[in-house]
Backbone and ligand atoms as CSV (ligand in chain L), in Angstrom:
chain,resi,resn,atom,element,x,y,z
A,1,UNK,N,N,0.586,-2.587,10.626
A,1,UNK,CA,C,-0.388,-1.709,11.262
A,1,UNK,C,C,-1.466,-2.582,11.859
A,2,UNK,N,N,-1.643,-2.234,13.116
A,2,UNK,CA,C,-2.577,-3.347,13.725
A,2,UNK,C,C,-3.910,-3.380,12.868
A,3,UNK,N,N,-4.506,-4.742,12.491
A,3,UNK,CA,C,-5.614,-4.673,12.246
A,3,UNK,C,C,-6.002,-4.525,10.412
A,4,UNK,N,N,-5.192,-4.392,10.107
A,4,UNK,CA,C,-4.766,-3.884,8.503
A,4,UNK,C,C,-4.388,-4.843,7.633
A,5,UNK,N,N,-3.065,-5.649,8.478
A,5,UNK,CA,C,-2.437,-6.518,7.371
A,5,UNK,C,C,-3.673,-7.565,7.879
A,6,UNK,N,N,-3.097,-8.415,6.685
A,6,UNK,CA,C,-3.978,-9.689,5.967
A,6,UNK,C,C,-2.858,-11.046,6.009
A,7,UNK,N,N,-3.632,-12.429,6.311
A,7,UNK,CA,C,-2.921,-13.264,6.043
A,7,UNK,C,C,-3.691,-13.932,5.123
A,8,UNK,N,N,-3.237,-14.961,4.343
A,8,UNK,CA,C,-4.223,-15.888,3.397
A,8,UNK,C,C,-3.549,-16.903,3.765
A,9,UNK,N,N,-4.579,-18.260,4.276
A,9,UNK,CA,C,-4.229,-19.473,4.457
A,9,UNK,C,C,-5.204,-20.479,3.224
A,10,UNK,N,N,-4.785,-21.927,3.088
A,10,UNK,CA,C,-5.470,-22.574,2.670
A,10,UNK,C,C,-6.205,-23.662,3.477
A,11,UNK,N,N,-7.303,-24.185,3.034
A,11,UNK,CA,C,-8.431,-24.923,4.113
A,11,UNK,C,C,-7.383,-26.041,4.948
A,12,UNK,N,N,-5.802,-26.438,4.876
A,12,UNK,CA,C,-5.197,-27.319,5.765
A,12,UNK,C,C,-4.152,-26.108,6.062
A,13,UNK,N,N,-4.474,-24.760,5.901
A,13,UNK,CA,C,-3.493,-23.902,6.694
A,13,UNK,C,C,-2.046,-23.400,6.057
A,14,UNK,N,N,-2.057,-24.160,4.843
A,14,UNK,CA,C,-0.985,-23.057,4.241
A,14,UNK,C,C,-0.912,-22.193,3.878
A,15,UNK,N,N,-0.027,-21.206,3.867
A,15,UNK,CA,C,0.110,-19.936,3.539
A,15,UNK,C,C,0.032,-19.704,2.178
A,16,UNK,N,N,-0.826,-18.706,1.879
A,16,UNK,CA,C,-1.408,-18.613,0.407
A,16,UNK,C,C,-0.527,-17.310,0.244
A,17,UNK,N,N,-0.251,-16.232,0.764
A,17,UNK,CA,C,-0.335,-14.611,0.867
A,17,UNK,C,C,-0.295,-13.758,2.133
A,18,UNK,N,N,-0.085,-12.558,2.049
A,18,UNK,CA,C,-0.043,-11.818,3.099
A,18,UNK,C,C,0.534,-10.473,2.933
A,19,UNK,N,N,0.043,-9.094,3.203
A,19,UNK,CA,C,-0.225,-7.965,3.190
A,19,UNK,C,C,0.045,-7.339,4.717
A,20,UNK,N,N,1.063,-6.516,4.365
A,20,UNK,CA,C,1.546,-5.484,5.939
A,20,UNK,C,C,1.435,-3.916,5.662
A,21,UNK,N,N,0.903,-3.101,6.519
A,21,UNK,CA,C,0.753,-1.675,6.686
A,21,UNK,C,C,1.843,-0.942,7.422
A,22,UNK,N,N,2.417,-0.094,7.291
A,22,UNK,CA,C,3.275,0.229,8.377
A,22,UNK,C,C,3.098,1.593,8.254
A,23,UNK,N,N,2.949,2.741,9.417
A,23,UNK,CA,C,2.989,3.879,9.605
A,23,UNK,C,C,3.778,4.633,8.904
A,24,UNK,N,N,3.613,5.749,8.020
A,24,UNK,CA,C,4.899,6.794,8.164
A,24,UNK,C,C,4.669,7.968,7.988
A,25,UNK,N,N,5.014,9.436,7.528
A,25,UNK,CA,C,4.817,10.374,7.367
A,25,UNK,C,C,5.441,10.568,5.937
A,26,UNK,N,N,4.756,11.914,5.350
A,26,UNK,CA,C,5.391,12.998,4.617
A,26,UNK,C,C,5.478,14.264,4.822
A,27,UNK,N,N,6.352,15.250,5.012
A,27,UNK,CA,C,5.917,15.820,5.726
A,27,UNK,C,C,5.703,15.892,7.041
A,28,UNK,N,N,4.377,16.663,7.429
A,28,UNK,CA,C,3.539,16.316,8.753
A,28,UNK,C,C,2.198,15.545,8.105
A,29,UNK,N,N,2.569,15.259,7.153
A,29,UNK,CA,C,0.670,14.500,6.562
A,29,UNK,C,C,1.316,12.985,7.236
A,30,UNK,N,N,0.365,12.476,7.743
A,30,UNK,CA,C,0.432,11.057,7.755
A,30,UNK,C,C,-0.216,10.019,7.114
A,31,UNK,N,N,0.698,8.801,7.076
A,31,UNK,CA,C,0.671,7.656,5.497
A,31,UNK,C,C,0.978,6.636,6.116
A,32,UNK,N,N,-0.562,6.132,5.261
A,32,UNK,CA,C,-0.086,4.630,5.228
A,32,UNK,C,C,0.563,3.681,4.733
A,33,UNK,N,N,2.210,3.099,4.648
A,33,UNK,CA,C,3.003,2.145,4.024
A,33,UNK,C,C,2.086,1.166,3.606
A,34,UNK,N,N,1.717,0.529,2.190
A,34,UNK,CA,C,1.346,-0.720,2.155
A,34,UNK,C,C,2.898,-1.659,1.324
A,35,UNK,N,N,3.280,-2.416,2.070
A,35,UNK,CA,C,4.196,-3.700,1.536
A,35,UNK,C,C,4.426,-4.122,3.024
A,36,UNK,N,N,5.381,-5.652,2.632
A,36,UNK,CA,C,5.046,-6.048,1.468
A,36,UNK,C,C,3.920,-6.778,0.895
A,37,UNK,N,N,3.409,-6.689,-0.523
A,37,UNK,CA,C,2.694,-7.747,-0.695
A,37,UNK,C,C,2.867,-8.735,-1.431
A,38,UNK,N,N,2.301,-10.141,-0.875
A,38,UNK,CA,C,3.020,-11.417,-1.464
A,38,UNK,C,C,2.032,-12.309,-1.577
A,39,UNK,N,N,1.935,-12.741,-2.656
A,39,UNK,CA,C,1.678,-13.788,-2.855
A,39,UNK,C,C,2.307,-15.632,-3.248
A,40,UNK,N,N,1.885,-16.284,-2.495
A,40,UNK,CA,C,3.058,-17.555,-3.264
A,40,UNK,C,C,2.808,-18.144,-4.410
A,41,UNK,N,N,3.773,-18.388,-5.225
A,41,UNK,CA,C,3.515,-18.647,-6.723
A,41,UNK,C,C,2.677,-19.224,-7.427
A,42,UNK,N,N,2.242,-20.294,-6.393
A,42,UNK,CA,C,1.263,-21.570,-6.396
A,42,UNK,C,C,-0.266,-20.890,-6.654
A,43,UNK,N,N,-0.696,-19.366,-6.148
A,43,UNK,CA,C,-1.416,-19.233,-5.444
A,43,UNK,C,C,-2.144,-17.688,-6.647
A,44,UNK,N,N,-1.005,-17.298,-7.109
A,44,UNK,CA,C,-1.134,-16.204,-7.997
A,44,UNK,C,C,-1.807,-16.030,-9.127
A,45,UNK,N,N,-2.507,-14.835,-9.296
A,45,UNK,CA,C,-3.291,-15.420,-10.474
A,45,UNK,C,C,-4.768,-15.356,-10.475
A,46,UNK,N,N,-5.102,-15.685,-9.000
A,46,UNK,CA,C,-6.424,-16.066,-8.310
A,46,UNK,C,C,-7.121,-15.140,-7.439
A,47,UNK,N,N,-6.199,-14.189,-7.797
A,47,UNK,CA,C,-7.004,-12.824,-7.001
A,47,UNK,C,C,-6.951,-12.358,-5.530
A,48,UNK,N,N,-5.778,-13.223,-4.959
A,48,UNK,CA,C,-5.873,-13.053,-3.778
A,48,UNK,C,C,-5.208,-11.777,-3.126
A,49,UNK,N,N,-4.159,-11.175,-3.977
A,49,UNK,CA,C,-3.563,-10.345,-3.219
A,49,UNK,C,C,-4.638,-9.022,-4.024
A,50,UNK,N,N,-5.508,-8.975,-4.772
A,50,UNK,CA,C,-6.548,-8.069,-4.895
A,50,UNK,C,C,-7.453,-7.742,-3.580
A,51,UNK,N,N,-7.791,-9.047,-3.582
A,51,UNK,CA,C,-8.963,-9.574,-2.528
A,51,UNK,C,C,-8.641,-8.897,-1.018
A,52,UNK,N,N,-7.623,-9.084,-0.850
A,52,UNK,CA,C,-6.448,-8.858,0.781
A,52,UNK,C,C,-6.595,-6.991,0.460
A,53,UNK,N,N,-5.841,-6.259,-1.123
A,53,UNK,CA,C,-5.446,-4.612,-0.849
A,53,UNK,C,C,-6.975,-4.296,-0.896
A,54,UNK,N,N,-7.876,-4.946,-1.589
A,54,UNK,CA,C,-9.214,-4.053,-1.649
A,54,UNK,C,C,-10.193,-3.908,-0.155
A,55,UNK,N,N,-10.117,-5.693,0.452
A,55,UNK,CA,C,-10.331,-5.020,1.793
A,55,UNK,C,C,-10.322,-4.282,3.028
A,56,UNK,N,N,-8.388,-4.669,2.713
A,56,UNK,CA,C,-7.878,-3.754,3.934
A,56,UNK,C,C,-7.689,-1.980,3.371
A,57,UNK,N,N,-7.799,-2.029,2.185
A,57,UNK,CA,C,-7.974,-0.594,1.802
A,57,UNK,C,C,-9.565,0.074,2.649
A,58,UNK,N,N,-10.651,-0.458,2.050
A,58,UNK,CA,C,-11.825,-0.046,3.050
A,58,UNK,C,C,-11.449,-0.029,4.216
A,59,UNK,N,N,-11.307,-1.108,5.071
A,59,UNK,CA,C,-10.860,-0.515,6.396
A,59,UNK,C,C,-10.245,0.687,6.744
A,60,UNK,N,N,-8.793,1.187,5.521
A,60,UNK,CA,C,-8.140,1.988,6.365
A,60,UNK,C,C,-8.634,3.382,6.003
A,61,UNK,N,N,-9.731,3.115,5.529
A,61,UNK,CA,C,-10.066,4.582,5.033
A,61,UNK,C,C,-11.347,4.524,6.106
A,62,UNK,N,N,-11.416,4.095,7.096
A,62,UNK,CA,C,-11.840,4.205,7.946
A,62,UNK,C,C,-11.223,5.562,8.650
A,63,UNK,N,N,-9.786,5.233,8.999
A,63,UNK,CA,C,-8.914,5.811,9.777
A,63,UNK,C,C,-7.903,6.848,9.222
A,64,UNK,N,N,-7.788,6.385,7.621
A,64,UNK,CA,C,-6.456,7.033,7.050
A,64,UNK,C,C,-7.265,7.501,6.145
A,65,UNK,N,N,-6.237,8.611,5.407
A,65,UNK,CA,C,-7.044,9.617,4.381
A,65,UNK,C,C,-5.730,9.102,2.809
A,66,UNK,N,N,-4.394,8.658,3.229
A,66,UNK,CA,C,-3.910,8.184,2.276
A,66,UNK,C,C,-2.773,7.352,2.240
A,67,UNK,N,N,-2.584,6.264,1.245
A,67,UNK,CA,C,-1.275,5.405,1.266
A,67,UNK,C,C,-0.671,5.373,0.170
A,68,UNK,N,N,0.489,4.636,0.655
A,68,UNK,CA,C,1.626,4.882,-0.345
A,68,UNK,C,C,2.139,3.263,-0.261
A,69,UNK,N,N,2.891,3.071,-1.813
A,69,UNK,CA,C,3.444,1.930,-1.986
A,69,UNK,C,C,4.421,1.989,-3.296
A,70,UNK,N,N,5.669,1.182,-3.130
A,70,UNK,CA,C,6.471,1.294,-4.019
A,70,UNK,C,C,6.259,-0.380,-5.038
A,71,UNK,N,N,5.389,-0.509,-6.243
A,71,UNK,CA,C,4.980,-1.274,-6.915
A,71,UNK,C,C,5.177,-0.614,-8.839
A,72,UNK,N,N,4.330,-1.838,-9.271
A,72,UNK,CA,C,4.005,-1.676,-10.819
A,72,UNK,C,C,2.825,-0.812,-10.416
A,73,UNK,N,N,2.750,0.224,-11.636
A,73,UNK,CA,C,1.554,1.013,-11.624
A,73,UNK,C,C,0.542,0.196,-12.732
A,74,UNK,N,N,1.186,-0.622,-13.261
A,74,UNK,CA,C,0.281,-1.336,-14.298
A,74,UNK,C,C,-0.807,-2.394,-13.460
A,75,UNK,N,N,-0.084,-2.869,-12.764
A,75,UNK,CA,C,-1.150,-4.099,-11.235
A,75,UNK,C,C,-1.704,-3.015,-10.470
A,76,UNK,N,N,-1.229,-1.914,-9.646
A,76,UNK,CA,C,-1.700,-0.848,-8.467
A,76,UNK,C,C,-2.722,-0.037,-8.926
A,77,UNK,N,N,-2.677,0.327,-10.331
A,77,UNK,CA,C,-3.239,1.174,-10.503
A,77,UNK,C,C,-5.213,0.925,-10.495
A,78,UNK,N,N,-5.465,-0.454,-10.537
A,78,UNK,CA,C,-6.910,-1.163,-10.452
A,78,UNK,C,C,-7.340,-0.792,-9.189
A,79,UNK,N,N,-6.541,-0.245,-8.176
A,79,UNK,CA,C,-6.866,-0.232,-6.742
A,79,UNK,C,C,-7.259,1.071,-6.626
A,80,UNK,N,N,-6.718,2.128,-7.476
A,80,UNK,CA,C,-6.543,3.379,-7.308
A,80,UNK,C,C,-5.268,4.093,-7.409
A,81,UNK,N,N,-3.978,3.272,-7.479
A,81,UNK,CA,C,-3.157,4.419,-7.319
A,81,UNK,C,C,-2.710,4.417,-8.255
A,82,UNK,N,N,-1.800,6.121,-8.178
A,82,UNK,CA,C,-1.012,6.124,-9.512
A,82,UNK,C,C,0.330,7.039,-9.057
A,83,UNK,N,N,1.006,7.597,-10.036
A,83,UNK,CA,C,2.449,7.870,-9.454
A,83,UNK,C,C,2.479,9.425,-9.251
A,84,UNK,N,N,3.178,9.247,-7.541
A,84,UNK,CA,C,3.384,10.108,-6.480
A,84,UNK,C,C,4.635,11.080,-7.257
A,85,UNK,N,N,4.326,12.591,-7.354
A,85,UNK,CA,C,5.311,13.309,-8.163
A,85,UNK,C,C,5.972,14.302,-6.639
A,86,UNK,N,N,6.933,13.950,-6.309
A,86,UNK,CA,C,7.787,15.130,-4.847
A,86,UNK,C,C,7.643,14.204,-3.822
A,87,UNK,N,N,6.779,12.924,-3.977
A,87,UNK,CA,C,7.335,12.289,-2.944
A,87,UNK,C,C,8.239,11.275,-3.268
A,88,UNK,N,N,9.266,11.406,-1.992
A,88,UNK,CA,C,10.969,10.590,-2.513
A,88,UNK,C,C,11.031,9.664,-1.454
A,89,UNK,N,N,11.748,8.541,-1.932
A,89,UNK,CA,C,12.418,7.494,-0.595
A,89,UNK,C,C,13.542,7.357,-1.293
A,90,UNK,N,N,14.456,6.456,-0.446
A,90,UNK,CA,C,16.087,6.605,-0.942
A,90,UNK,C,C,16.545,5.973,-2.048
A,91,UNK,N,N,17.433,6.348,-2.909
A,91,UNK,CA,C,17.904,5.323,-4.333
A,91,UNK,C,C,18.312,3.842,-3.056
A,92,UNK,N,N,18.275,3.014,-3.939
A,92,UNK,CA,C,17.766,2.817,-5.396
A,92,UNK,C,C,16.327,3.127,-6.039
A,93,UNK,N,N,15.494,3.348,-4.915
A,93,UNK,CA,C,13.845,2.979,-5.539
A,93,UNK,C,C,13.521,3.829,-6.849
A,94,UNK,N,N,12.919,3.293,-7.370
A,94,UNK,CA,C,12.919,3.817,-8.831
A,94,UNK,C,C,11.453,4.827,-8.755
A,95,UNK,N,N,11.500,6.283,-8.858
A,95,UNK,CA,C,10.775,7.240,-8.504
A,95,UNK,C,C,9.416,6.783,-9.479
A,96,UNK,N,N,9.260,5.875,-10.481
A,96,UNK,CA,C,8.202,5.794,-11.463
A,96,UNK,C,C,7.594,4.380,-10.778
A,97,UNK,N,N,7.923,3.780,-9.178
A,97,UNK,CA,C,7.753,3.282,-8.830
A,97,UNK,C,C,6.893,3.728,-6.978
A,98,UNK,N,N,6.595,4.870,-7.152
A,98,UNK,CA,C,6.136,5.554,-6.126
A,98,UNK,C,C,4.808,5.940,-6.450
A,99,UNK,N,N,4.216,4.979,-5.466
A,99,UNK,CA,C,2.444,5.221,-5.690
A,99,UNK,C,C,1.403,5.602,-4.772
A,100,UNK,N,N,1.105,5.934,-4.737
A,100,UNK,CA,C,-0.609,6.745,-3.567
A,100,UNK,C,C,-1.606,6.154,-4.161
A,101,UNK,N,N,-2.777,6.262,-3.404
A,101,UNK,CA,C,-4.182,6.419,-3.505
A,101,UNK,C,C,-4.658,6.837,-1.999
A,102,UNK,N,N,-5.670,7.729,-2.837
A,102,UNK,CA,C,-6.434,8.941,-2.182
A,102,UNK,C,C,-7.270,8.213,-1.160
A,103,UNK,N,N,-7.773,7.813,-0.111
A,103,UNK,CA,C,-8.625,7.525,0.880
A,103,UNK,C,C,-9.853,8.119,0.858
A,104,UNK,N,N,-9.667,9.947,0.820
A,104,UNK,CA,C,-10.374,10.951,0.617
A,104,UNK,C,C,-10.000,11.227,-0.630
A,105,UNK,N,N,-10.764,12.136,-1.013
A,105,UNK,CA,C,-10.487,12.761,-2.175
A,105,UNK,C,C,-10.117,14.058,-2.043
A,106,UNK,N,N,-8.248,14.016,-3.375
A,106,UNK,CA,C,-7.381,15.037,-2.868
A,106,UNK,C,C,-6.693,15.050,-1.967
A,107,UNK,N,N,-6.612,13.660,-1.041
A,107,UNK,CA,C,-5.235,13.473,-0.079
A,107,UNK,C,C,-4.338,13.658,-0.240
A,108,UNK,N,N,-3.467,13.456,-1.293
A,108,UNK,CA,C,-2.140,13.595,-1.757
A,108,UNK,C,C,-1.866,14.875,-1.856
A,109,UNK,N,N,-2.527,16.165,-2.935
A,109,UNK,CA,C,-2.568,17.455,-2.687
A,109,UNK,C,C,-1.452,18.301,-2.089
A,110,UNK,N,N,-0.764,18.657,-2.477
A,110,UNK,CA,C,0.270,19.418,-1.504
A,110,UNK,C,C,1.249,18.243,-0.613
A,111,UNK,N,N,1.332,17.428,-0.700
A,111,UNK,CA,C,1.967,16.269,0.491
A,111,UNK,C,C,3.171,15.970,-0.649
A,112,UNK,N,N,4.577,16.454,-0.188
A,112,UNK,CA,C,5.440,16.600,-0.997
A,112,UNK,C,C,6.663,16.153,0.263
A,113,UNK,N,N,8.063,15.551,0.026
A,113,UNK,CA,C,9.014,15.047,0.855
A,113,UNK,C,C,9.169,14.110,0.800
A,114,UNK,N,N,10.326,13.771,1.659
A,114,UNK,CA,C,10.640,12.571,2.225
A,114,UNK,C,C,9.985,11.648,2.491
A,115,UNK,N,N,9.412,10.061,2.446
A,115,UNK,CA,C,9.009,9.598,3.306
A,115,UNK,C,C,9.415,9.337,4.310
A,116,UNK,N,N,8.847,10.109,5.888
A,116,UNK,CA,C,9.768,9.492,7.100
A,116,UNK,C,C,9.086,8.340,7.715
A,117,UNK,N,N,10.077,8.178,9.037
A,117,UNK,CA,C,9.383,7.347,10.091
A,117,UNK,C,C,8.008,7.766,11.274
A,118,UNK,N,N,7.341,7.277,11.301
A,118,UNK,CA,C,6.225,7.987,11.880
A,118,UNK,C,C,6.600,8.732,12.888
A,119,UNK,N,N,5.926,9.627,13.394
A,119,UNK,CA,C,5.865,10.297,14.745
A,119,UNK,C,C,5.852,9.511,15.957
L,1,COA,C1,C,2.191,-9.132,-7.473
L,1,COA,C2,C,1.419,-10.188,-6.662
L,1,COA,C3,C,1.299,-9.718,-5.218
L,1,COA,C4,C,0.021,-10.356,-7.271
L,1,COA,O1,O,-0.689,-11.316,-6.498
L,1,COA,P1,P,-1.906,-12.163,-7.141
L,1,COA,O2,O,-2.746,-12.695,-6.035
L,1,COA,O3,O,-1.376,-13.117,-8.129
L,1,COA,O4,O,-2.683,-11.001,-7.920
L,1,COA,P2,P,-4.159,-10.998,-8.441
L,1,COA,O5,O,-4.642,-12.408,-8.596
L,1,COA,O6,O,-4.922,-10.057,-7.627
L,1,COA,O7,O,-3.998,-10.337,-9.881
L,1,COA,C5,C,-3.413,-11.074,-10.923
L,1,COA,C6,C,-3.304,-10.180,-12.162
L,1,COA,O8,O,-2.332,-9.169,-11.924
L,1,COA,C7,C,-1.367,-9.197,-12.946
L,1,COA,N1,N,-0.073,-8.782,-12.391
L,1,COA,C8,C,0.637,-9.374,-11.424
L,1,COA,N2,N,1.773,-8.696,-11.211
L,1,COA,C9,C,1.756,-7.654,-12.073
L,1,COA,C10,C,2.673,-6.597,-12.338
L,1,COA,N3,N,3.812,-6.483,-11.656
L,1,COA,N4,N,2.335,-5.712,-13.285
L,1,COA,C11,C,1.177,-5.813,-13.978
L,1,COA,N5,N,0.281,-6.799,-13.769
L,1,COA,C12,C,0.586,-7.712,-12.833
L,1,COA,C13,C,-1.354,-10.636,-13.402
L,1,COA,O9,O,-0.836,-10.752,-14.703
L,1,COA,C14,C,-2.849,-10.979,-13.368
L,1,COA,O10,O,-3.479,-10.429,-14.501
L,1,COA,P3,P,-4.885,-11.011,-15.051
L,1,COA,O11,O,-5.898,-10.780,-13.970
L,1,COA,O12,O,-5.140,-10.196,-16.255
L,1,COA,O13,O,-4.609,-12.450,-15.311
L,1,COA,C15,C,2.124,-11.564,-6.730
L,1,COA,O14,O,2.334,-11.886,-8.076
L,1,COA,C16,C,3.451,-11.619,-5.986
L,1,COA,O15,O,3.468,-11.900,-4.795
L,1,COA,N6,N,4.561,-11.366,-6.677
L,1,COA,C17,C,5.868,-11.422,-6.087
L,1,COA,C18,C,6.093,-10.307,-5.051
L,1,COA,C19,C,5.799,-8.948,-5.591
L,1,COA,O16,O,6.178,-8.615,-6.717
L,1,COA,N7,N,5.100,-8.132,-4.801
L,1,COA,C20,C,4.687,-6.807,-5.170
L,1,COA,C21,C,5.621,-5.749,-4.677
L,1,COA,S1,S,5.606,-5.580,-2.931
């Protein structure tokens, strides 16, 4: 999503991390994809892929009212999210692995389906 994802370099330019947004729907509600997120092994630990969802989260609640991500709810859940109940993506993904957080409060609310491809 333009403007959203994150890269992390180090002071000679290596790649520390990096965070991508991608459009989609549920429904007709529209959502923000967050993955993937990565950090390199070297690098973990240190807060960076916190540092990367907590900012670009402010931003998108600029624009977006809610996102979704297929993660641990035990790491996601510090950000805000927790697990999405009627919203589905295809097996294999493991449904206790389907997460939101609210932008607004009460985004999720009624937003039940498929995840599709955006409009
Ligand atoms: C998960 C990942 C993005 C975290 O990046 P990071 O920069 O190391 O994370 P942070 O420094 O913000 O947070 C580290 C903390 O999260 C915890 N944590 C990391 N992954 C976790 C998980 N899956 N479940 C629970 N806690 C987790 C760490 O134990 C650490 O805890 P501490 O603060 O108590 O020591 C990184 O480990 C990674 O890239 N892993 C491989 C790819 C992956 O699994 N991506 C997520 C799915 S898209």
């Amino acid at each position: 999503m333009a403007g959203l994802g994150r890269i992390a370099r180090d002071e000679t330019g290596i790649l520390g991390g990096a965070i991508r947004y991608w459009p989609v729907r549920v429904g007709a509600a529209p959502v923000l994809l967050l993955g993937p997120v990565a950090v390199h092994p070297t690098a973990q630990g240190e807060g960076l892929a916190a540092a990367m969802i907590r900012d670009s989260l402010a931003q998108a609640a600029e624009h977006w009212e809610r996102v979704l991500l297929v993660g641990d709810l035990p790491y996601y859940a510090r950000f805000g999210f927790y697990r999405l109940v009627g919203v589905d993506m295809p097996p294999p993904t493991n449904p206790d692995r389907i997460l939101g957080c609210d932008l607004v409060p009460g985004a999720w609310a009624g937003v039940r389906g498929p995840v599709m491809r955006a409009a």
